[in-house]
C-alpha positions as CSV (number, residue, x, y, z in Angstrom):
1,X,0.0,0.0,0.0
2,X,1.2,3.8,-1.1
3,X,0.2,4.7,2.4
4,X,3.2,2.9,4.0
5,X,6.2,4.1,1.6
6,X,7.8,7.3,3.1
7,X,4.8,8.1,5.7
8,X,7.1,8.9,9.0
9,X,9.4,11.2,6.5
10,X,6.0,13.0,4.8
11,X,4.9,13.8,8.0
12,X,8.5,15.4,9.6
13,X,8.7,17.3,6.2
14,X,5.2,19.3,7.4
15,X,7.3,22.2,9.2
16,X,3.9,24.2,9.7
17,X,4.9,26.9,7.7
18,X,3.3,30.3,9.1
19,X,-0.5,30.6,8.0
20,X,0.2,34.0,6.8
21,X,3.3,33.5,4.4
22,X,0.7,31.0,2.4
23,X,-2.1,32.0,0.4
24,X,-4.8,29.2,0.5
25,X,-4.2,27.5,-2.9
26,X,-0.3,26.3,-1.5
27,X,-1.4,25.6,2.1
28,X,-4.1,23.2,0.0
29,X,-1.1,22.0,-2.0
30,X,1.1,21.0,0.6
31,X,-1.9,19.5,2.7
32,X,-2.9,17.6,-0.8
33,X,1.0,16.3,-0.8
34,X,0.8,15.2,3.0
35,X,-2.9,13.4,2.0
36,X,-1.3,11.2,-0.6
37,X,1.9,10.3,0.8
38,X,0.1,9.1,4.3
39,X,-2.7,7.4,3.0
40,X,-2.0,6.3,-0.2
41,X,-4.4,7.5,-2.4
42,X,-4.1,7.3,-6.3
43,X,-3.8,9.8,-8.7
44,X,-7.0,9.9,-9.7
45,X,-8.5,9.9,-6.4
46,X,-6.3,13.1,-5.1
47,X,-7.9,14.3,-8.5
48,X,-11.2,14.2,-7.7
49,X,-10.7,16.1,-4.0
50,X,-9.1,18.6,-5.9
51,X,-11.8,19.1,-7.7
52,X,-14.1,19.4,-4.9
53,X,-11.6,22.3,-3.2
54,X,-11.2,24.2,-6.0
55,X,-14.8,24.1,-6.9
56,X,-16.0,25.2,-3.4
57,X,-13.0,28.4,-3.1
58,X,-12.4,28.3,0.6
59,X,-12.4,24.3,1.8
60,X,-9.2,23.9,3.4
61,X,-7.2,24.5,7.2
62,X,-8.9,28.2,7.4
63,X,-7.9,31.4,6.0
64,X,-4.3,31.5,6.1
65,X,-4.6,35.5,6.2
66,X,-5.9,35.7,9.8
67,X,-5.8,32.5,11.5
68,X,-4.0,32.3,14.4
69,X,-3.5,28.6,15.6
70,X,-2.2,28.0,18.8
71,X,0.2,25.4,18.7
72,X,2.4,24.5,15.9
73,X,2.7,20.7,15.0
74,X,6.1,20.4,15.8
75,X,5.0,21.5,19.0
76,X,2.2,18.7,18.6
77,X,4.7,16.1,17.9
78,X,6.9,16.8,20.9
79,X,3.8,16.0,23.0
80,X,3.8,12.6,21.5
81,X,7.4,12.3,21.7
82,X,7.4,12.0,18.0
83,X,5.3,11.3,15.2
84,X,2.4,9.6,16.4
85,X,2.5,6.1,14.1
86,X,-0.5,4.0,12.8
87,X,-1.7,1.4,15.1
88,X,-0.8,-2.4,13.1
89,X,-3.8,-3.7,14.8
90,X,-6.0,-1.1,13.7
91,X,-4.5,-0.7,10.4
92,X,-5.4,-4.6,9.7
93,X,-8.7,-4.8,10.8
94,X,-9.7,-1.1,8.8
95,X,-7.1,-1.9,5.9
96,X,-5.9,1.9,6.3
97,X,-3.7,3.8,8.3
98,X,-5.2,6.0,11.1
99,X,-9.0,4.0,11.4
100,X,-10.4,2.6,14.4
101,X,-12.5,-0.5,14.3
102,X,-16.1,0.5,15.8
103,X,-17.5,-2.3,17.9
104,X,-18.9,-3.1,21.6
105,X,-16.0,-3.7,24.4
106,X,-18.9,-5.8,26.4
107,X,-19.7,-8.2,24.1
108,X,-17.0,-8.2,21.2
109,X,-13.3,-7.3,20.0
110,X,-12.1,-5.2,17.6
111,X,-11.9,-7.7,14.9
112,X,-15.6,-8.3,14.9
113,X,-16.1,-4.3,13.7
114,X,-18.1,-3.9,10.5
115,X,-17.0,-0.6,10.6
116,X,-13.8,1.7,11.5
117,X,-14.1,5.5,12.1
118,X,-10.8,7.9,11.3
119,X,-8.8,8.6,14.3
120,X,-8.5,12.1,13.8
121,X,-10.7,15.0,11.9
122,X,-10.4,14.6,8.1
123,X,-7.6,15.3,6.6
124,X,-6.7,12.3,9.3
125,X,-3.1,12.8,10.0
126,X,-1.7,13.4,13.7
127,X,-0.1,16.4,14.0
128,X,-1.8,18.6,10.9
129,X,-4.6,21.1,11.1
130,X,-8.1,20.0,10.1
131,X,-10.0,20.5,7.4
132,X,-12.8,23.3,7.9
133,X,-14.9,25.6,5.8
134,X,-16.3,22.5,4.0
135,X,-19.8,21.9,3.9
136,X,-21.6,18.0,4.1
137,X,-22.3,17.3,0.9
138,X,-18.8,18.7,0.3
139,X,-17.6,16.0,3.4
140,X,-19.6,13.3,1.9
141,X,-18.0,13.9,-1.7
142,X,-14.0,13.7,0.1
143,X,-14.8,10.7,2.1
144,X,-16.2,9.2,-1.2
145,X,-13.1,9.9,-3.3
146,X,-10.9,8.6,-0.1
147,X,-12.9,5.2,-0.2
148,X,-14.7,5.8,2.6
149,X,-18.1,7.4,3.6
150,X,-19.4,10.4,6.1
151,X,-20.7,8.7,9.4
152,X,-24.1,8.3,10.7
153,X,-24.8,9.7,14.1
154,X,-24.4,6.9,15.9
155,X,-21.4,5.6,15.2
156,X,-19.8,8.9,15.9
157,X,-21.7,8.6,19.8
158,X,-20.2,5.2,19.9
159,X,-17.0,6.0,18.9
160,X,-16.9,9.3,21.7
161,X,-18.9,6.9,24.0
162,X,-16.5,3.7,23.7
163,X,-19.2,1.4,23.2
164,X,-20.6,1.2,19.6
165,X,-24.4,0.8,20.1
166,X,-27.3,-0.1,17.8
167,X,-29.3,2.7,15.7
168,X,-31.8,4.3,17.7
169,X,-33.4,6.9,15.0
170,X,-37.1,6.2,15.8
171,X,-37.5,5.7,12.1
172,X,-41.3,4.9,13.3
173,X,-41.9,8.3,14.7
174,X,-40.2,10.2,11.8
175,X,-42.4,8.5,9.8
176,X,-45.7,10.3,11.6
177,X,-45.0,13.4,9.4
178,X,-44.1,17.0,10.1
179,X,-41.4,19.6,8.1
180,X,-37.3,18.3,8.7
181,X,-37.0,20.8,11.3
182,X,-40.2,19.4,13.6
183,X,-39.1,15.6,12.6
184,X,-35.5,16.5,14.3
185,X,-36.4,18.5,17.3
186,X,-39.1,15.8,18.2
187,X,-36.4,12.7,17.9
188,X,-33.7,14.8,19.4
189,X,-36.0,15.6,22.6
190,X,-36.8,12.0,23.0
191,X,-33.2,10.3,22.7
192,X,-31.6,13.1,24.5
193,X,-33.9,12.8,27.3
194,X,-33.4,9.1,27.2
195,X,-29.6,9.3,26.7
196,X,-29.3,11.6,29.8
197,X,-28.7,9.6,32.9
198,X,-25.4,8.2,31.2
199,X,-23.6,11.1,29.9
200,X,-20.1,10.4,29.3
201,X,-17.3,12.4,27.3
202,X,-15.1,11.4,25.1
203,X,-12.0,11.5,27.9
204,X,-13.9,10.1,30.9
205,X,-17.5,10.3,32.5
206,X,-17.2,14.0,33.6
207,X,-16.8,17.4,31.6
208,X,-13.1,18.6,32.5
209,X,-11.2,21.7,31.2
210,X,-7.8,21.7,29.6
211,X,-8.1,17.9,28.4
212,X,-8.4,18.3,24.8
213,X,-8.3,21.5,22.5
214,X,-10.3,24.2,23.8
215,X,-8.5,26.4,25.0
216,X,-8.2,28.3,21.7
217,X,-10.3,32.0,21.0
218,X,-12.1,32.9,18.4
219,X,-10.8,35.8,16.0
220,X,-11.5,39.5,17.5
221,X,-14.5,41.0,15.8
222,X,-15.9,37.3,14.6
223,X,-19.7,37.9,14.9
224,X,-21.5,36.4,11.8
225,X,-18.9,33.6,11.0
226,X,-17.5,34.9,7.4
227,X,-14.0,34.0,6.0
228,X,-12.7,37.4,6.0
229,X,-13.5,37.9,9.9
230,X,-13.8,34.6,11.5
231,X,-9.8,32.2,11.7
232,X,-9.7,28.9,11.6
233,X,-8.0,29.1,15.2
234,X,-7.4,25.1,15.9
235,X,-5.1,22.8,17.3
236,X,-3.1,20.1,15.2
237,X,-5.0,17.4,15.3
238,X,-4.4,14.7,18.3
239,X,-2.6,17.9,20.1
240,X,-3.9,16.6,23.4
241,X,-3.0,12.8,23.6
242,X,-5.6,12.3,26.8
243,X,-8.0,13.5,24.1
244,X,-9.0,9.9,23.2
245,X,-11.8,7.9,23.8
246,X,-11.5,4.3,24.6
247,X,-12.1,2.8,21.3
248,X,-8.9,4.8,20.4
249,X,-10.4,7.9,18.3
250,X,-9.0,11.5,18.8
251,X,-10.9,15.1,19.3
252,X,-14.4,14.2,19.5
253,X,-14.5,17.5,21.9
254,X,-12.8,20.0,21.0
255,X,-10.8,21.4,17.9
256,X,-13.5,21.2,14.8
257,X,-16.8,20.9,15.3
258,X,-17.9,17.7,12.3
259,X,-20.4,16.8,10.4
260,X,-22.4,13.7,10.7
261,X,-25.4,11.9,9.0
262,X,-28.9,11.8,10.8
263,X,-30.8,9.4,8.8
264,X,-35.0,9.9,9.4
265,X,-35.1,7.1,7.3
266,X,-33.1,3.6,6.8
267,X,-32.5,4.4,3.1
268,X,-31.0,7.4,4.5
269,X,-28.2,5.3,6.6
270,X,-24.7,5.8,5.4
271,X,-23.8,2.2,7.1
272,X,-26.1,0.2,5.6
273,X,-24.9,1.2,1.8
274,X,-27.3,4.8,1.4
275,X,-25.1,7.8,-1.0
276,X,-28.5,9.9,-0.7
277,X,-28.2,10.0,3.1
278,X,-30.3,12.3,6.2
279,X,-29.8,15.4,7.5
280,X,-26.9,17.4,9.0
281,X,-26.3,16.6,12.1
282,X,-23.1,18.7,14.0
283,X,-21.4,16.5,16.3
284,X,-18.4,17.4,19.3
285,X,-17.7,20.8,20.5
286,X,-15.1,23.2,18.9
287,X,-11.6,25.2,20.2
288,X,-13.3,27.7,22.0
289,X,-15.3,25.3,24.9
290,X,-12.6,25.8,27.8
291,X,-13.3,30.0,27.3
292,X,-17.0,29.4,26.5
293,X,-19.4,26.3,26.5
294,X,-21.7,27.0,23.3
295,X,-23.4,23.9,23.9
296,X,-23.5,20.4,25.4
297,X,-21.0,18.3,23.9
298,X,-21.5,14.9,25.5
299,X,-21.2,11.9,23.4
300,X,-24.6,10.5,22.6
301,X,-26.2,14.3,22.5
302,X,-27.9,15.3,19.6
303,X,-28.4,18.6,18.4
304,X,-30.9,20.8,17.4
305,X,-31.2,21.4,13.9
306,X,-28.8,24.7,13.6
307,X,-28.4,25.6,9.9
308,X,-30.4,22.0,8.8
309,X,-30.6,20.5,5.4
310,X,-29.9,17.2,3.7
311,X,-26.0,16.3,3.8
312,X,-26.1,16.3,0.1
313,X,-28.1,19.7,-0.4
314,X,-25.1,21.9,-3.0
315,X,-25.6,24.3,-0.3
316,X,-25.5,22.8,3.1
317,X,-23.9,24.5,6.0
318,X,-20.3,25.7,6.1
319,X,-18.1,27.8,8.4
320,X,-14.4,28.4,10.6
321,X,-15.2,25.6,13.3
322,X,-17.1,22.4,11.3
323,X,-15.2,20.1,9.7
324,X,-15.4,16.4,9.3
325,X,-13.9,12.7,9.9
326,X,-14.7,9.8,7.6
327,X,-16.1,6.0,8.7
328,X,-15.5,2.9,6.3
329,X,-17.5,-0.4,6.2
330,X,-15.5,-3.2,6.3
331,X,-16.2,-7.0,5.9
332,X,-16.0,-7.9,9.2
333,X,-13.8,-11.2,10.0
């Protein structure tokens, strides 16, 4: 596999140049470069996220003219003692680097998982900023090309949680009727309610400060959320190793804020095989929750249905803070 041949020396050679010595289009470049050289992908696949990039105009690490992001990854690496490699295990059960198999600790082992989720928020390499200003169907397109797939809801909770759980979408109720909106808020009253006795993070049972990457600000005079006001201020990904929930899987709170699928439907499901998926659903917190707590961010909470639309809608929801991770189905053993 491509992914394996020069990996450790790709990712030394990201030095983190400044954001504002780069214009967008060579940032993009060099994070295209470090994309192909870690997880292998073919010519034709790298040509196809190009496409979507340069067809949106602003999907990338933030605008290199005013983000500020407050750690560099050198500084990321030193945390990890080095560059943080891919886990063999993993890498056999998901057949790609940086995946982690999504199953249920109480009743099975990791190389029962039908499914792996990425370790880290797309582009999925320890140590480099994430991908932000992208909207779903935009997400949905890049984990496509990558050979993967955007995630459905709850494999993201399980993932966070540690225990991968079966789908809970109340496909019965959202079949009583009503607009999106109504559909969401109804569901999302019901399983949050039900999901509230066990709240759990992804680092431990309890909300803490300073445990994954918060800690960051937003841009002075960022009100609205446009790309001429509002930095991409985050962390390299994996910055805080005690970040991690216990199926392995890194910034679930904090950092970017990422996209999921909320099927109301089962043809809507992203697991079961569906490319005309649900509706946005915003998953995690972002790098501003140690300063100020927007929201809950607990693992199995679901939110209200902020800037909704189908994930494949040309013109679903984009901005500094959301970005994205990828799942994969696999065979199984």
């Amino acid at each position: 596999m491509r992914g394996g041949v020069g990996l450790v020396a790709a990712l030394f050679a990201f030095q983190g140049v400044a954001a504002s010595a780069e214009t967008l289009r060579e940032a993009n470049e060099r994070l295209f470069s470090n994309l192909q050289a870690v997880h292998g992908l073919t010519d034709a696949q790298m040509a196809r996220i190009r496409g979507i990039f340069s067809k949106s105009g602003v999907v990338g690490q933030g605008n290199p003219a005013i983000s500020q992001h407050p750690m560099t990854p050198q500084q990321c690496r030193a945390e990890w003692g080095g560059t943080p490699r891919p886990d063999p295990a993993f890498q056999a059960i998901c057949g790609a680097p940086y995946m982690a198999p999504l199953y249920d600790p109480a009743s099975q082992r990791p190389q029962d998982a039908k499914a792996c989720i990425d370790q880290f928020e797309f582009p999925d390499i320890p140590c480099d900023y994430p991908v932000v200003w992208v909207r779903a169907a935009e997400a949905a397109e890049i984990c496509e090309a990558a050979g993967k797939r955007l995630c459905d809801a709850h494999e993201w909770e399980g993932a966070c949680a540690g225990r991968l759980e079966a789908p809970d979408y109340r496909f019965d109720l959202a079949r009583n009727g009503g607009s999106p909106n109504a559909v969401i808020e109804r569901l999302r009253a019901l399983h949050n309610r039900a999901e509230d006795g066990r709240k759990s993070w992804s680092y431990g049972p309890d909300h803490q400060a300073g445990i994954c990457a918060a800690a960051s600000q937003k841009t002075p005079g960022c009100q609205g959320g446009g790309w001429s006001a509002c930095g991409s201020n985050t962390y390299p990904a994996g910055s805080f190793p005690r970040c991690r929930s216990p199926l392995g899987v890194y910034d679930l709170n904090g950092n970017a804020a990422e996209h999921m699928n909320l099927p109301l439907a089962e043809d809507q499901m992203a697991s079961r095989g569906s490319r005309q998926l649900g509706y946005t659903e915003m998953k995690g917190s972002w790098f501003i929750f140690d300063r100020y707590h927007a929201h809950p961010d607990w693992c199995r909470w679901r939110a209200p249905y902020w800037h909704g639309s189908r994930v494949m809608d040309p013109a679903s929801h984009a901005n500094y803070h959301l970005g994205f991770r990828c799942c994969k189905t696999i065979s199984g053993p």
